[in-house]
mmCIF file of the N, C-alpha and C atoms, coordinates in Angstrom:
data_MODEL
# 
_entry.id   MODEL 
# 
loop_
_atom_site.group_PDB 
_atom_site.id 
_atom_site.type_symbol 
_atom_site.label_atom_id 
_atom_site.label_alt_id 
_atom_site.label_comp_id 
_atom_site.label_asym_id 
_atom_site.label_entity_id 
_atom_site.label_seq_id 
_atom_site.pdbx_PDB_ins_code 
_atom_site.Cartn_x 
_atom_site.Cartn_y 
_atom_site.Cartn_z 
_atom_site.occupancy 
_atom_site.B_iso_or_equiv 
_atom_site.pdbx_formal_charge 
_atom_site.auth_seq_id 
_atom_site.auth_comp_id 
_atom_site.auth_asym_id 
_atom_site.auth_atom_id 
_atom_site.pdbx_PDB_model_num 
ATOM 1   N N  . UNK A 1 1  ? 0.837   -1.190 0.000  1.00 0.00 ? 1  UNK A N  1 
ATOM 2   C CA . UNK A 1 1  ? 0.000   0.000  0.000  1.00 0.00 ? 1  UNK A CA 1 
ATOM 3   C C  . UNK A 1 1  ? 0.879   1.249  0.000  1.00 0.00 ? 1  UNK A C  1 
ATOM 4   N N  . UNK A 1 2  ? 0.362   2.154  -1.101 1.00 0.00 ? 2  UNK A N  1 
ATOM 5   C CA . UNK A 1 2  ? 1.248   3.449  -1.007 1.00 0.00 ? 2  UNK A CA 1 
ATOM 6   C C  . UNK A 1 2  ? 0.923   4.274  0.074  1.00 0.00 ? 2  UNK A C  1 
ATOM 7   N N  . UNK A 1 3  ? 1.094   4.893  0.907  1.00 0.00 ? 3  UNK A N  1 
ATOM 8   C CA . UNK A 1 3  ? 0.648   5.829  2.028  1.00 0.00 ? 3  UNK A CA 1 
ATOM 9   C C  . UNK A 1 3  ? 1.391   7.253  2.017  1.00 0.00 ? 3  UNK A C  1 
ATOM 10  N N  . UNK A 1 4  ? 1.951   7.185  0.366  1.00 0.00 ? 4  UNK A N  1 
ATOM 11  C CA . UNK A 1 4  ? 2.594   8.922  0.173  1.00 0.00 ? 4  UNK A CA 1 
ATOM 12  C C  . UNK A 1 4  ? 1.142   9.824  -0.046 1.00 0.00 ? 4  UNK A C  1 
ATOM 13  N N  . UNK A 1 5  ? 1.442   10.748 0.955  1.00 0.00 ? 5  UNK A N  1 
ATOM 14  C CA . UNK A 1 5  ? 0.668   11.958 1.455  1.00 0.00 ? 5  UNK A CA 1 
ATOM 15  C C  . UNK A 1 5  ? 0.659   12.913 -0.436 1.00 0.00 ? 5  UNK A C  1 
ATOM 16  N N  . UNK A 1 6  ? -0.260  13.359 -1.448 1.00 0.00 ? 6  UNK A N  1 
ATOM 17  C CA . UNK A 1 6  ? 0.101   14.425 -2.137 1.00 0.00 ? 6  UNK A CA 1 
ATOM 18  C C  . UNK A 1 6  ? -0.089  15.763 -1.364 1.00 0.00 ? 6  UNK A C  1 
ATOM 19  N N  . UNK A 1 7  ? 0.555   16.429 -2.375 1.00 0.00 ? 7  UNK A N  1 
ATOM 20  C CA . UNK A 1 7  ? 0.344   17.854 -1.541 1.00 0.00 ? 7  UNK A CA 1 
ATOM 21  C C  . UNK A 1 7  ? -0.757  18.384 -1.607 1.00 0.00 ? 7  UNK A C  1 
ATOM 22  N N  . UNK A 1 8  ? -2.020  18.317 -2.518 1.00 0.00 ? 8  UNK A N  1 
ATOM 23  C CA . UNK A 1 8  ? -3.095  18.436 -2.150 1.00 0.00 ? 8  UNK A CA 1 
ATOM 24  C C  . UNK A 1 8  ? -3.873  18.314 -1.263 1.00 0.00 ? 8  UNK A C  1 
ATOM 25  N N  . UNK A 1 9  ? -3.445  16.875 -0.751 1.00 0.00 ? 9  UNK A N  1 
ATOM 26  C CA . UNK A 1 9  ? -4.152  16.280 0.378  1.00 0.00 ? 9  UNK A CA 1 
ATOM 27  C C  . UNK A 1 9  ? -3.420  16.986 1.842  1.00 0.00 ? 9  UNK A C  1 
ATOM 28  N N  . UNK A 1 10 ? -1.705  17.451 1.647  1.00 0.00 ? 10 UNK A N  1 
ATOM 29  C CA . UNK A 1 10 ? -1.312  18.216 2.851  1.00 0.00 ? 10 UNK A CA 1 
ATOM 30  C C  . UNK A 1 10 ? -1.773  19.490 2.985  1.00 0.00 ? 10 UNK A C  1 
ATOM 31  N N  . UNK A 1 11 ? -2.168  19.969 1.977  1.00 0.00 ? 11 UNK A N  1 
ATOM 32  C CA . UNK A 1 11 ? -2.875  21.445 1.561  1.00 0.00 ? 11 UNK A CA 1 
ATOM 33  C C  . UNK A 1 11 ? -4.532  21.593 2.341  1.00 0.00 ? 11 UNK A C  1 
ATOM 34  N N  . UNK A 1 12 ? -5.101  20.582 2.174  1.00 0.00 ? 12 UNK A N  1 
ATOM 35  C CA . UNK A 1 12 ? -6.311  20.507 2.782  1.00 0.00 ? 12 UNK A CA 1 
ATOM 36  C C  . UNK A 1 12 ? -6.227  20.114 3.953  1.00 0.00 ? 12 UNK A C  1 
ATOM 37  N N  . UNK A 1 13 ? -5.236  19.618 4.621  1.00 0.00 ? 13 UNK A N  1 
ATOM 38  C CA . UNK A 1 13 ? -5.045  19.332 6.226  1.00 0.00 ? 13 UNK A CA 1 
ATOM 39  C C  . UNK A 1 13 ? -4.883  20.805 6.659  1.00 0.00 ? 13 UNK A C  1 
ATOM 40  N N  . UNK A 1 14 ? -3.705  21.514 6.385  1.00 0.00 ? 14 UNK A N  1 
ATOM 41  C CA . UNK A 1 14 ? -2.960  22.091 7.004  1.00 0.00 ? 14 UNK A CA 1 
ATOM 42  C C  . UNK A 1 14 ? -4.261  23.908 5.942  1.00 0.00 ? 14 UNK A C  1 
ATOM 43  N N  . UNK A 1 15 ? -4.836  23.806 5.270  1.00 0.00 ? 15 UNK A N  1 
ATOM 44  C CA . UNK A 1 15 ? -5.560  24.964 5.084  1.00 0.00 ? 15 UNK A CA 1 
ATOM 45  C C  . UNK A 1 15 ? -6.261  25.641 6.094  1.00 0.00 ? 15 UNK A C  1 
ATOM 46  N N  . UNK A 1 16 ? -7.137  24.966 7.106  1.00 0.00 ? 16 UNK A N  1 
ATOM 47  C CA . UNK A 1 16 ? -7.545  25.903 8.115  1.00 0.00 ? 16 UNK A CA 1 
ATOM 48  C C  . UNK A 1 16 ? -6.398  26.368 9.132  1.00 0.00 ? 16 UNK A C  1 
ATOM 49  N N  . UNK A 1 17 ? -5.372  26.467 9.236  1.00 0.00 ? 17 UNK A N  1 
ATOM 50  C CA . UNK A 1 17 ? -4.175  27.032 10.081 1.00 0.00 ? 17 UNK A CA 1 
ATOM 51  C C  . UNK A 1 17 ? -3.774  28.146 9.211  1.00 0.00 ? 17 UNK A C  1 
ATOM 52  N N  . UNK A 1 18 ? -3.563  28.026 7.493  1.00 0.00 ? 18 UNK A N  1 
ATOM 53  C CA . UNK A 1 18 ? -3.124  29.004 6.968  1.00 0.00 ? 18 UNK A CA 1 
ATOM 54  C C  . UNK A 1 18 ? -4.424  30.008 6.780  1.00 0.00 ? 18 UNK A C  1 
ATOM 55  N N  . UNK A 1 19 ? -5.042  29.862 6.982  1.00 0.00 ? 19 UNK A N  1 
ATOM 56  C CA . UNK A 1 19 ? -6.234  30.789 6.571  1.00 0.00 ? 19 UNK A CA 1 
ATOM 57  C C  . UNK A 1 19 ? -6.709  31.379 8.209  1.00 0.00 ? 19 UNK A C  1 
ATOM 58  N N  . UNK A 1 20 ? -6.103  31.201 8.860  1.00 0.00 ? 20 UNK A N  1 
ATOM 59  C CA . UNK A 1 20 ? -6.514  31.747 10.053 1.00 0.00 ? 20 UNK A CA 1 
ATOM 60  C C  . UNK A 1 20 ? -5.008  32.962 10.605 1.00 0.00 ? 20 UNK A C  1 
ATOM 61  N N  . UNK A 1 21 ? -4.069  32.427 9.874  1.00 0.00 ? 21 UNK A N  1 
ATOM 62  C CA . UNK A 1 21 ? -2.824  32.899 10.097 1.00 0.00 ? 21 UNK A CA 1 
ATOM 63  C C  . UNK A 1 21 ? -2.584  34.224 8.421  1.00 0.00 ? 21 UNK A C  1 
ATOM 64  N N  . UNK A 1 22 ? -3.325  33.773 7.272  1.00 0.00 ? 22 UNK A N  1 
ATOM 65  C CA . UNK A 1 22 ? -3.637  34.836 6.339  1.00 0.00 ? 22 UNK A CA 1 
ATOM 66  C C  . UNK A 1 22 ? -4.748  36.017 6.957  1.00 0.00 ? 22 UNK A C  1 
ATOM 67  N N  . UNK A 1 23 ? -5.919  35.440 7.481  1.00 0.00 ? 23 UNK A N  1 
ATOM 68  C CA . UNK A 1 23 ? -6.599  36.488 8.382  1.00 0.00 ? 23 UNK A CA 1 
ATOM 69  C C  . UNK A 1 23 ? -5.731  37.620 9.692  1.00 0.00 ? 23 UNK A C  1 
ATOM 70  N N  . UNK A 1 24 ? -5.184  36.934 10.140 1.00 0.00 ? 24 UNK A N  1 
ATOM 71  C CA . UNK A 1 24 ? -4.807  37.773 11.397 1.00 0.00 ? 24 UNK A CA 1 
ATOM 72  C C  . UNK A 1 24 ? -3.442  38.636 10.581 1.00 0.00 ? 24 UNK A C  1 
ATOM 73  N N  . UNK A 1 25 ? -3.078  38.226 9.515  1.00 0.00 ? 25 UNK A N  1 
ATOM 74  C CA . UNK A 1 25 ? -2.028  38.986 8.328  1.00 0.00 ? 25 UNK A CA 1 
ATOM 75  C C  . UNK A 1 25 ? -2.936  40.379 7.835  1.00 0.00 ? 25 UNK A C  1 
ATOM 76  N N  . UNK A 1 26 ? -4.065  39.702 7.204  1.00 0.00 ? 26 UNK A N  1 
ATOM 77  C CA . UNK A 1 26 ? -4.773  41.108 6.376  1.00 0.00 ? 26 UNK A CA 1 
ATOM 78  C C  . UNK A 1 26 ? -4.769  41.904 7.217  1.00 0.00 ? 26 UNK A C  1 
ATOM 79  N N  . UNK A 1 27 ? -5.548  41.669 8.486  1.00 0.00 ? 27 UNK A N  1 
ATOM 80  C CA . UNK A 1 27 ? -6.342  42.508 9.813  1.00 0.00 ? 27 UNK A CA 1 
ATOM 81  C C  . UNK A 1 27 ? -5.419  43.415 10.153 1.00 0.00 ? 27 UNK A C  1 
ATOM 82  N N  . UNK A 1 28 ? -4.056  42.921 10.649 1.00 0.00 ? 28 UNK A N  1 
ATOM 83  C CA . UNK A 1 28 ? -2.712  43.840 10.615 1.00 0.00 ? 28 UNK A CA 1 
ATOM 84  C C  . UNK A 1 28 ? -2.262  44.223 9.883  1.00 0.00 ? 28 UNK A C  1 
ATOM 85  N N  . UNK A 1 29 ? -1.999  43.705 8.506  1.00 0.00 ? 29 UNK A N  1 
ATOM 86  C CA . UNK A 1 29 ? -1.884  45.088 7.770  1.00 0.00 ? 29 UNK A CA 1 
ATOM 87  C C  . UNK A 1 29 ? -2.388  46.044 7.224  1.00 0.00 ? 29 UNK A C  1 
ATOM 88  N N  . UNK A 1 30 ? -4.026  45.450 7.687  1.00 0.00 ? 30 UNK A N  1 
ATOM 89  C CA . UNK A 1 30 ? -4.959  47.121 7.396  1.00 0.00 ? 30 UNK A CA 1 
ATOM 90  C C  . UNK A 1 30 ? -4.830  47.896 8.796  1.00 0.00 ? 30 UNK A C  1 
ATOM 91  N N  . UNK A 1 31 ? -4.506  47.347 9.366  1.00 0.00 ? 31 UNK A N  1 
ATOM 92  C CA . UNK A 1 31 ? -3.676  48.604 10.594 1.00 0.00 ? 31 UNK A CA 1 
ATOM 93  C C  . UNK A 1 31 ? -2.495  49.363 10.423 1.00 0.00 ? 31 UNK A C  1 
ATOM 94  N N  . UNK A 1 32 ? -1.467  48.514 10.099 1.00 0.00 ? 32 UNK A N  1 
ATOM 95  C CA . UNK A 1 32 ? -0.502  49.703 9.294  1.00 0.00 ? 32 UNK A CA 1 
ATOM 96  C C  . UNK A 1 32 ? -1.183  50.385 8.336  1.00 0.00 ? 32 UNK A C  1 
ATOM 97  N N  . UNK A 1 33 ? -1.358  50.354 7.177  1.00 0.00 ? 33 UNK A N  1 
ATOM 98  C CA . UNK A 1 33 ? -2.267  50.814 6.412  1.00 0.00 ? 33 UNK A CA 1 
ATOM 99  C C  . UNK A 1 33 ? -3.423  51.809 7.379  1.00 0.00 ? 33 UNK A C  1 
ATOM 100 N N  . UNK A 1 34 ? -4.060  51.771 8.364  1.00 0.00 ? 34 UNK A N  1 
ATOM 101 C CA . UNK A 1 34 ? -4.434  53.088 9.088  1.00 0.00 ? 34 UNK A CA 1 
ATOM 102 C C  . UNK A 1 34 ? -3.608  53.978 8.867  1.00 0.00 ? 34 UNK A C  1 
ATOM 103 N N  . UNK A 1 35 ? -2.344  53.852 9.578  1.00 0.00 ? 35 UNK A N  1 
ATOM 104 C CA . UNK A 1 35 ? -1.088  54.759 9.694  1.00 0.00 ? 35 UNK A CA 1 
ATOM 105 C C  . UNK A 1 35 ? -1.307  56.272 8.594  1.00 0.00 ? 35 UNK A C  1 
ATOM 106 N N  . UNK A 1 36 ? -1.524  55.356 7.265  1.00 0.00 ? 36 UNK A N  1 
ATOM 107 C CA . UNK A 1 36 ? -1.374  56.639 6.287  1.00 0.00 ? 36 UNK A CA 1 
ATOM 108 C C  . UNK A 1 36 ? -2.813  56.638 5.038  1.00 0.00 ? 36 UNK A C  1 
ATOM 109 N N  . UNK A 1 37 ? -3.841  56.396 6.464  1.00 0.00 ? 37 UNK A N  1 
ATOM 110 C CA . UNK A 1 37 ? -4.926  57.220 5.931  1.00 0.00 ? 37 UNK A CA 1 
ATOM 111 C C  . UNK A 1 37 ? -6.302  55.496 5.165  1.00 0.00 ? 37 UNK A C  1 
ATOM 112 N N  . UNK A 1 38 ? -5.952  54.651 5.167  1.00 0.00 ? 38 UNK A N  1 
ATOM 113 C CA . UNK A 1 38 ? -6.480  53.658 4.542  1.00 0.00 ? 38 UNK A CA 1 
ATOM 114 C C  . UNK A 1 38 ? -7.666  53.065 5.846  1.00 0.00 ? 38 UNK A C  1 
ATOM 115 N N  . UNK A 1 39 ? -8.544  52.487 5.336  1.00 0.00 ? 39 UNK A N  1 
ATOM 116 C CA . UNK A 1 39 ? -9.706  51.996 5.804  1.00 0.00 ? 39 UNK A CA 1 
ATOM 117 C C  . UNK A 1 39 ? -9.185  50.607 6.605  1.00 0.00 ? 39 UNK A C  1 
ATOM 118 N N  . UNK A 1 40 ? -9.427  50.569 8.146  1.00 0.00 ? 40 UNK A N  1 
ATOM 119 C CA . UNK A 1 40 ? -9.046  49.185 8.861  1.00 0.00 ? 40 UNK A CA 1 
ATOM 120 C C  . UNK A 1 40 ? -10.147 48.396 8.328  1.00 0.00 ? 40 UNK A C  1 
ATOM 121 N N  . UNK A 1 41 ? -9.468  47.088 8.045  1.00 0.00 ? 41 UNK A N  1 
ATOM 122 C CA . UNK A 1 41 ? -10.280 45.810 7.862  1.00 0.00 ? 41 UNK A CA 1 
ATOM 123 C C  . UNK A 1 41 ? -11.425 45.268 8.879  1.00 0.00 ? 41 UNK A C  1 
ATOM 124 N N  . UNK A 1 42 ? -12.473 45.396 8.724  1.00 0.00 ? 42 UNK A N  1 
ATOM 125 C CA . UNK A 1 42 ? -13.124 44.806 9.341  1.00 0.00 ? 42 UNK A CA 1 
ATOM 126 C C  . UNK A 1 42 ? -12.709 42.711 9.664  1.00 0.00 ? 42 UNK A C  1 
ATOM 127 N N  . UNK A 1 43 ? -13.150 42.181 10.691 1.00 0.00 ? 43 UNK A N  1 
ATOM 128 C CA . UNK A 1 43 ? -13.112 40.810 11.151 1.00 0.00 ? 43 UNK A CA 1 
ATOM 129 C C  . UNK A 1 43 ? -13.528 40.294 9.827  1.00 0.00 ? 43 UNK A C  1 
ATOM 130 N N  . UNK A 1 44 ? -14.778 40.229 9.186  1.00 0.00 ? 44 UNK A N  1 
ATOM 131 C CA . UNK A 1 44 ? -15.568 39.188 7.972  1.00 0.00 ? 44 UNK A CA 1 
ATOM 132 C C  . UNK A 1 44 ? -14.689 39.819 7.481  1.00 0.00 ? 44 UNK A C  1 
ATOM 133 N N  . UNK A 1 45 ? -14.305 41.094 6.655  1.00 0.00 ? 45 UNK A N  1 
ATOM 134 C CA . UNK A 1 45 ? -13.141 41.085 5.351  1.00 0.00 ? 45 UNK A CA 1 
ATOM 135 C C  . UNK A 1 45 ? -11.775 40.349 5.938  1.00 0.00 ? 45 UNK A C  1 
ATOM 136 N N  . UNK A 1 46 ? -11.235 40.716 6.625  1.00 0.00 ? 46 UNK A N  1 
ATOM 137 C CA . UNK A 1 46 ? -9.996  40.068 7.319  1.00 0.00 ? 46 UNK A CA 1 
ATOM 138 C C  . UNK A 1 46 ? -10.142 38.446 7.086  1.00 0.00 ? 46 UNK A C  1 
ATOM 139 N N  . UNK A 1 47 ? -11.019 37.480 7.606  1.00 0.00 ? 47 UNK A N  1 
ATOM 140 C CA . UNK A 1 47 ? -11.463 36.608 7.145  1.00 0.00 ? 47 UNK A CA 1 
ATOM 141 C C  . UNK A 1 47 ? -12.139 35.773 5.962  1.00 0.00 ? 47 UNK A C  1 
ATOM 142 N N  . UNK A 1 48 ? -12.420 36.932 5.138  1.00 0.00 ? 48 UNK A N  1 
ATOM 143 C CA . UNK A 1 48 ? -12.664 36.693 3.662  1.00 0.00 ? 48 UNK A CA 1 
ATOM 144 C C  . UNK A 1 48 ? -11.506 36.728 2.728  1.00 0.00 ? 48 UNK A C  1 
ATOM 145 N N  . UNK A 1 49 ? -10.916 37.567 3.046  1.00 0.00 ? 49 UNK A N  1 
ATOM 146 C CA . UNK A 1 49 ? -9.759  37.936 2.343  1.00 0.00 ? 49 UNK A CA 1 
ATOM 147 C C  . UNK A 1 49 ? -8.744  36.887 2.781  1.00 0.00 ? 49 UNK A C  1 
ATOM 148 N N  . UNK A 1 50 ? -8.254  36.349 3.644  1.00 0.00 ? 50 UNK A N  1 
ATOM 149 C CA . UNK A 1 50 ? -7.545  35.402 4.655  1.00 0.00 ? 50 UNK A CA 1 
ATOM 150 C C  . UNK A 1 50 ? -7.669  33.846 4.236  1.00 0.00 ? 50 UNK A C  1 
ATOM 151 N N  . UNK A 1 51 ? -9.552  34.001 3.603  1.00 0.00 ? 51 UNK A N  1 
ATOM 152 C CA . UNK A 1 51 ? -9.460  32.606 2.822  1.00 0.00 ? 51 UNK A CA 1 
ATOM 153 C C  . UNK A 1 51 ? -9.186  32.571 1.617  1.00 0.00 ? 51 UNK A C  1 
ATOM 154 N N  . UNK A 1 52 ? -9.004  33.435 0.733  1.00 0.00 ? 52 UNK A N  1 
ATOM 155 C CA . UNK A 1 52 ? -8.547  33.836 -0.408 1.00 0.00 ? 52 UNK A CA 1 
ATOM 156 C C  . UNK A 1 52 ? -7.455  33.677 -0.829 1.00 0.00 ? 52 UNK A C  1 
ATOM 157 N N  . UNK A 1 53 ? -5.904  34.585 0.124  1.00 0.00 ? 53 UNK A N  1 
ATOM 158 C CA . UNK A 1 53 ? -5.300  34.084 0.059  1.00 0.00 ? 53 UNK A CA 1 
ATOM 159 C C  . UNK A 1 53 ? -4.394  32.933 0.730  1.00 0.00 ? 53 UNK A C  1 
ATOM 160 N N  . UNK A 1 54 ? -5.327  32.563 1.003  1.00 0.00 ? 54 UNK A N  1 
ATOM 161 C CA . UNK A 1 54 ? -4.476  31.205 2.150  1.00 0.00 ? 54 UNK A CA 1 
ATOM 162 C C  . UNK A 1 54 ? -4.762  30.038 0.972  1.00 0.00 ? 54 UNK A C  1 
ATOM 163 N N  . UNK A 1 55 ? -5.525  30.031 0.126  1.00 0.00 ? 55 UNK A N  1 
ATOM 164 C CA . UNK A 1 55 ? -5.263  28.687 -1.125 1.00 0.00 ? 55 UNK A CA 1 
ATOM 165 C C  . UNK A 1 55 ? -4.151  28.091 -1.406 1.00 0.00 ? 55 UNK A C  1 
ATOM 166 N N  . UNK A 1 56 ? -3.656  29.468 -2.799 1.00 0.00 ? 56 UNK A N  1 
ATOM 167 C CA . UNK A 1 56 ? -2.099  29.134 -3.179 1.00 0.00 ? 56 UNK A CA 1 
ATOM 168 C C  . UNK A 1 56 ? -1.536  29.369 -2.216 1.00 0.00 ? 56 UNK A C  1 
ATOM 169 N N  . UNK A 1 57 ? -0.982  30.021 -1.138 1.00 0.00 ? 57 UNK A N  1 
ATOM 170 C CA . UNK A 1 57 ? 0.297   30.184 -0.044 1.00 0.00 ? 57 UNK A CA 1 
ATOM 171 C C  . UNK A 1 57 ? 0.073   28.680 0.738  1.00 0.00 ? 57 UNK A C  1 
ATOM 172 N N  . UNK A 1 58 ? -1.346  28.108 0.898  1.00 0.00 ? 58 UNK A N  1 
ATOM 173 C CA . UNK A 1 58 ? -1.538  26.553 1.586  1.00 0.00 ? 58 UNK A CA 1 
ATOM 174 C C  . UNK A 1 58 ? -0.494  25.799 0.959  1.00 0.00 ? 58 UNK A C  1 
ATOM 175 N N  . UNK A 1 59 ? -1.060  26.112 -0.833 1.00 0.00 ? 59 UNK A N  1 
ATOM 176 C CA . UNK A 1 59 ? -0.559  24.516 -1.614 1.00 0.00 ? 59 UNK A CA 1 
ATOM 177 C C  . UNK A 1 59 ? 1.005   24.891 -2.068 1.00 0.00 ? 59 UNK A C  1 
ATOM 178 N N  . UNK A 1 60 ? 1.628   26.004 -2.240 1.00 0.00 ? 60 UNK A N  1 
ATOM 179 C CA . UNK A 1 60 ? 2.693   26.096 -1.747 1.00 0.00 ? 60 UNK A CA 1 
ATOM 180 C C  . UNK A 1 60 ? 3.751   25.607 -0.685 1.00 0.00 ? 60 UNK A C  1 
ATOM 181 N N  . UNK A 1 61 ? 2.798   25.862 0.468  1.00 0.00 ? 61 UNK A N  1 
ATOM 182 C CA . UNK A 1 61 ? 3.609   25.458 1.616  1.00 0.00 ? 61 UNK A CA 1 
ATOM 183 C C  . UNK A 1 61 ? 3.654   23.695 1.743  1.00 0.00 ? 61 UNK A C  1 
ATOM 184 N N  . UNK A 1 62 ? 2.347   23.018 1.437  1.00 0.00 ? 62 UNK A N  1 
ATOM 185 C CA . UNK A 1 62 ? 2.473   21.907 0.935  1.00 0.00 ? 62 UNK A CA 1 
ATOM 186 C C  . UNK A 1 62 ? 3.273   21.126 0.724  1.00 0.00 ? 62 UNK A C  1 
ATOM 187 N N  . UNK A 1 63 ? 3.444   21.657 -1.029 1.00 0.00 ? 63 UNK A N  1 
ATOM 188 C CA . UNK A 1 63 ? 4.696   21.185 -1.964 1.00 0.00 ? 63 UNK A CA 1 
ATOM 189 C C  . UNK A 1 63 ? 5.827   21.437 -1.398 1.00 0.00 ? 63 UNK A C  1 
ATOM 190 N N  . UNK A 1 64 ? 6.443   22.630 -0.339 1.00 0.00 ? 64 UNK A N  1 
ATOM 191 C CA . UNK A 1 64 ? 7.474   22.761 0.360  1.00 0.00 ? 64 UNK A CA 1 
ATOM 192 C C  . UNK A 1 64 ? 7.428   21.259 1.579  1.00 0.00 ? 64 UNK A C  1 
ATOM 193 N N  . UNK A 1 65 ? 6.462   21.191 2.154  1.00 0.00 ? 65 UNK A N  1 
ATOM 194 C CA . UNK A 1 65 ? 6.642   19.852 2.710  1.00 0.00 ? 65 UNK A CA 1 
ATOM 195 C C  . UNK A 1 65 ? 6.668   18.480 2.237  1.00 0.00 ? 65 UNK A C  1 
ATOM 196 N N  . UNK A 1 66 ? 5.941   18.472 1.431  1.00 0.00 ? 66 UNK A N  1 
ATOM 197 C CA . UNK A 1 66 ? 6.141   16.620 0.382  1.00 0.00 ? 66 UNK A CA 1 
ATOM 198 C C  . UNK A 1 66 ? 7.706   16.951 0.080  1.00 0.00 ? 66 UNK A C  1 
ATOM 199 N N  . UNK A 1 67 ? 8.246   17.776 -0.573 1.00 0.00 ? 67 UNK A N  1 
ATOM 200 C CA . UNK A 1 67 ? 9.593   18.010 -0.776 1.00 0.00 ? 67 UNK A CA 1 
ATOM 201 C C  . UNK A 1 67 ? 10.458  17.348 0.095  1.00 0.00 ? 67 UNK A C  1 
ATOM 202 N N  . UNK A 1 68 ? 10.164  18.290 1.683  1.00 0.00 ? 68 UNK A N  1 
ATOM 203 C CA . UNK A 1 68 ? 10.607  18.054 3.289  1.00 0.00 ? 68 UNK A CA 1 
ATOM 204 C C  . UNK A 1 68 ? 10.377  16.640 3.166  1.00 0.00 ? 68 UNK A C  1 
ATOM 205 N N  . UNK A 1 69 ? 9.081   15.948 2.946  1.00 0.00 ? 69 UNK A N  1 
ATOM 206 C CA . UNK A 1 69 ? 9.285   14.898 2.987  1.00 0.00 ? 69 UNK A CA 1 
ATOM 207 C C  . UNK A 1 69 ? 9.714   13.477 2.403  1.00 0.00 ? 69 UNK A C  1 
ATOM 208 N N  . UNK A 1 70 ? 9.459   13.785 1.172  1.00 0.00 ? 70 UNK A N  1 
ATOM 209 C CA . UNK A 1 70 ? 10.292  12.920 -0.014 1.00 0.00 ? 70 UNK A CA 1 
ATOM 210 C C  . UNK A 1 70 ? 12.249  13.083 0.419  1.00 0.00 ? 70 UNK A C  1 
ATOM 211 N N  . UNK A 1 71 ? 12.965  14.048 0.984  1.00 0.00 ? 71 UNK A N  1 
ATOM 212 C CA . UNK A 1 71 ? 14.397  14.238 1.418  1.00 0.00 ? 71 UNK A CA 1 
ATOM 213 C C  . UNK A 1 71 ? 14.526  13.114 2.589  1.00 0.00 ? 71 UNK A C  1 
ATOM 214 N N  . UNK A 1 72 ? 13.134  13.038 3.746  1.00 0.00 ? 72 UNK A N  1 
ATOM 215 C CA . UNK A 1 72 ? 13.458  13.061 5.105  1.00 0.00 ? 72 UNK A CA 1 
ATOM 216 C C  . UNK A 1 72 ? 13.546  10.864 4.201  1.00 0.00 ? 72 UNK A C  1 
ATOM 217 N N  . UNK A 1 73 ? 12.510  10.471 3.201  1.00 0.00 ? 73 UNK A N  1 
ATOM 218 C CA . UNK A 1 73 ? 12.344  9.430  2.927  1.00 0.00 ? 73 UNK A CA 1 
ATOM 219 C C  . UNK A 1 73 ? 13.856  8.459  2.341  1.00 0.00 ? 73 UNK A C  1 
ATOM 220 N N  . UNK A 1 74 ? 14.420  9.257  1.885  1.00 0.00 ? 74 UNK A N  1 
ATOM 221 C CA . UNK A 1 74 ? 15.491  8.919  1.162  1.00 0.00 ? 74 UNK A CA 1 
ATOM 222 C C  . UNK A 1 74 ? 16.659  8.676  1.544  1.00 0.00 ? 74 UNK A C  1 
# 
């Protein structure tokens, strides 16, 4: 039995951590962004936006781990 993980499948484990960690990203940087005059993010945009980009940066980080792990296999 094969039991290699794809990165899709590590992408969908590990997506609700990046999308909670892309949220608390937007939220702060529409606070800097206060600084010089820009509209703070509300929580639902912070969180909308957070799942947006937490997709590709997920399946990215992913493929950085099957990588991690195809090295650790060998």
């Amino acid at each position: 039995m094969n039991a290699r993980w794809s990165p899709a499948r590590i992408a969908l484990l590990l997506y609700p951590f990046g999308w909670g960690a892309f949220a608390v990203n937007v939220f702060f940087a529409s606070l800097i962004g206060s600084w010089v005059g820009l509209p703070v993010a509300s929580p639902v945009v912070s969180l909308g936006l957070g799942a947006v980009v937490a997709v590709p940066a997920t399946y990215v980080f992913a493929c950085h781990i099957r990588r991690l792990m195809d090295a650790a296999e060998s």
